[in-house]
N, C-alpha and C positions, 0 to 999 in steps of 0.2 A: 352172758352177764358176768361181770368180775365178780370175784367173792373176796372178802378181807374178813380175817380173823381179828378179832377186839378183844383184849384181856383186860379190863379194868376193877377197880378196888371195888364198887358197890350199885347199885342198881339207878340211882342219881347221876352218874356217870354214863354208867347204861346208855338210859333215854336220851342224854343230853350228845356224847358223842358220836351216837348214832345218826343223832339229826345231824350233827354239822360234818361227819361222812357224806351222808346222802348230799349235802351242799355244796361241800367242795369238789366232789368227786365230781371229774368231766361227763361220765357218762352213768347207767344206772347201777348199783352196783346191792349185792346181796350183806348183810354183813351179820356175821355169825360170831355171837357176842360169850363171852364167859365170867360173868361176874364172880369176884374172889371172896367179898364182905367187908376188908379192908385192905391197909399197905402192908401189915404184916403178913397174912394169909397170900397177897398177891404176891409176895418176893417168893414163897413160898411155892406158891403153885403154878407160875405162870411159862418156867421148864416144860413142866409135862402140857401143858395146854397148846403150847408149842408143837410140841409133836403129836397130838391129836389134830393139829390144823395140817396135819401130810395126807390124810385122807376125809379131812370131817367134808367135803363140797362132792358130796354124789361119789364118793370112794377116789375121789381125787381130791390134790391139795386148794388152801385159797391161794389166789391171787400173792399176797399183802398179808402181813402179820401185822396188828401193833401193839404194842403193850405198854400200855401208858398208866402213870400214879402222879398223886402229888406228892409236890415235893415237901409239904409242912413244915416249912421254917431249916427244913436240911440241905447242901450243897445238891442239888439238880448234878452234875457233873459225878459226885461220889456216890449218888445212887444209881446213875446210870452203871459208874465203873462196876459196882457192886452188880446189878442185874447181868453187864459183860460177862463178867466173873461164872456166873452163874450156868451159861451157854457155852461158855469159850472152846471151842473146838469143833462143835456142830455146825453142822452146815446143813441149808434146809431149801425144800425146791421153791420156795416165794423169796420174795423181799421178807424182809423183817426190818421192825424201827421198834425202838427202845424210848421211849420219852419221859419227859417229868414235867406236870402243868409248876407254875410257879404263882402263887402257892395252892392252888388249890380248883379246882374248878369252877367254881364259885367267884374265882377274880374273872374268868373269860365271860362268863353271864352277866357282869357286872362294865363290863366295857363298850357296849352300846346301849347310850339313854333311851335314842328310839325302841328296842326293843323291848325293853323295860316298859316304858310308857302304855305300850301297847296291850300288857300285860297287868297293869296298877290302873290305866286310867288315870294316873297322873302324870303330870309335865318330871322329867328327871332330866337332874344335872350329871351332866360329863362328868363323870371320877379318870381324869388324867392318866392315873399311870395305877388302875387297878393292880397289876400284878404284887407293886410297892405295898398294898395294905396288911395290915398285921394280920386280920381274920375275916376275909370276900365272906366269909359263910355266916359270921355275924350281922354283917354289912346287909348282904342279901336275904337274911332272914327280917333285920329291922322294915327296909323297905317295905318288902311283901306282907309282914304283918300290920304297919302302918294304917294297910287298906284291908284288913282282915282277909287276907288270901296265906293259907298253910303253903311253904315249903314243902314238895312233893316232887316225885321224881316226874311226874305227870308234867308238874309248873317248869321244873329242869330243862323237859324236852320242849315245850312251849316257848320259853325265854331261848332256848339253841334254833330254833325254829325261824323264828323273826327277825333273829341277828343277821345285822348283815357284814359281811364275810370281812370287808377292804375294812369296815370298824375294828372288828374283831384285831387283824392283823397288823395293824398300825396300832393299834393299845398295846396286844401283849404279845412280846416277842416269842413265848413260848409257843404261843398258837403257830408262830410262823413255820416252825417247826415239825410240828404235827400235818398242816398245810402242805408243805415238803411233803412229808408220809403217802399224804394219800393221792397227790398231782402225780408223783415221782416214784410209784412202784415198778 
């Protein structure tokens, strides 16, 4: 079984990118996750977490690294250069992929109604071009309280669960990305 190391900012990320790992991925894959808290602690620690992924799979490396944050309203491109920056000269036995959601994780759960629906029991309208919204986490919080359902990273993993994939990646080009990641290690 593959194993892919996941660095994300907080434990809503967690759940939620772990399920659309397990979805995209062609075959079944293990995925050994490291939550940071935030995007300041994850620029911070996600160096070393790196190099615990050369032996964290049974004293061997994973597969597939990815370290992925949002971008909150910052250039996607300059915080990748910035995480570059951060590695530059290492060389490690996996893939590694460096990403930025745009803006937020919270805009990719918001880009299939069906899966939404599925989750509210109510009918939802298509938000276009999620990733354009000022704050998905607002957005996604209205909905779900709407129908008195809490934001939980439980509802995260739920909402990543149900989404289906070809939605996801025709809404938000950042997913396409990520997508890449995990097809293409």
């Amino acid at each position: 079984m593959a194993a892919i190391g996941l660095v994300v900012e907080g434990i809503y990320d967690e759940a939620a990118l772990t399920a659309l790992i397990r979805k995209c991925a062609t075959s079944e894959v293990d995925v050994i996750c490291r939550p940071c808290g935030n995007a300041i602690e994850l620029m911070r620690q996600f160096p070393s977490f790196l190099e615990s992924f050369r032996q964290v799979n049974q004293g061997h490396p994973v597969d597939n690294a990815i370290v992925i944050r949002d971008a909150d309203h910052k250039d996607p491109h300059e915080l990748i250069s910035r995480m570059e920056a951060r590695i530059i000269g290492r060389i490690y036995p996996f893939s590694r992929h460096l990403l930025v959601i745009v803006q937020e994780l919270e805009a990719w759960l918001l880009a299939d109604e069906e899966a939404l629906a599925s989750i509210t029991g109510r009918r939802q309208r298509r938000i276009e071009t999620p990733e354009a919204l000022n704050d998905p986490k607002a957005r996604l919080d209205k909905i779900l309280s709407d129908v008195n359902i809490a934001y939980t990273s439980e509802i995260a993993r739920k909402i990543a669960t149900e989404v289906r994939i070809e939605v996801l990646s025709a809404q938000c080009p950042s997913f396409r990305r990520f997508q890449f990641a995990i097809t293409n290690s």
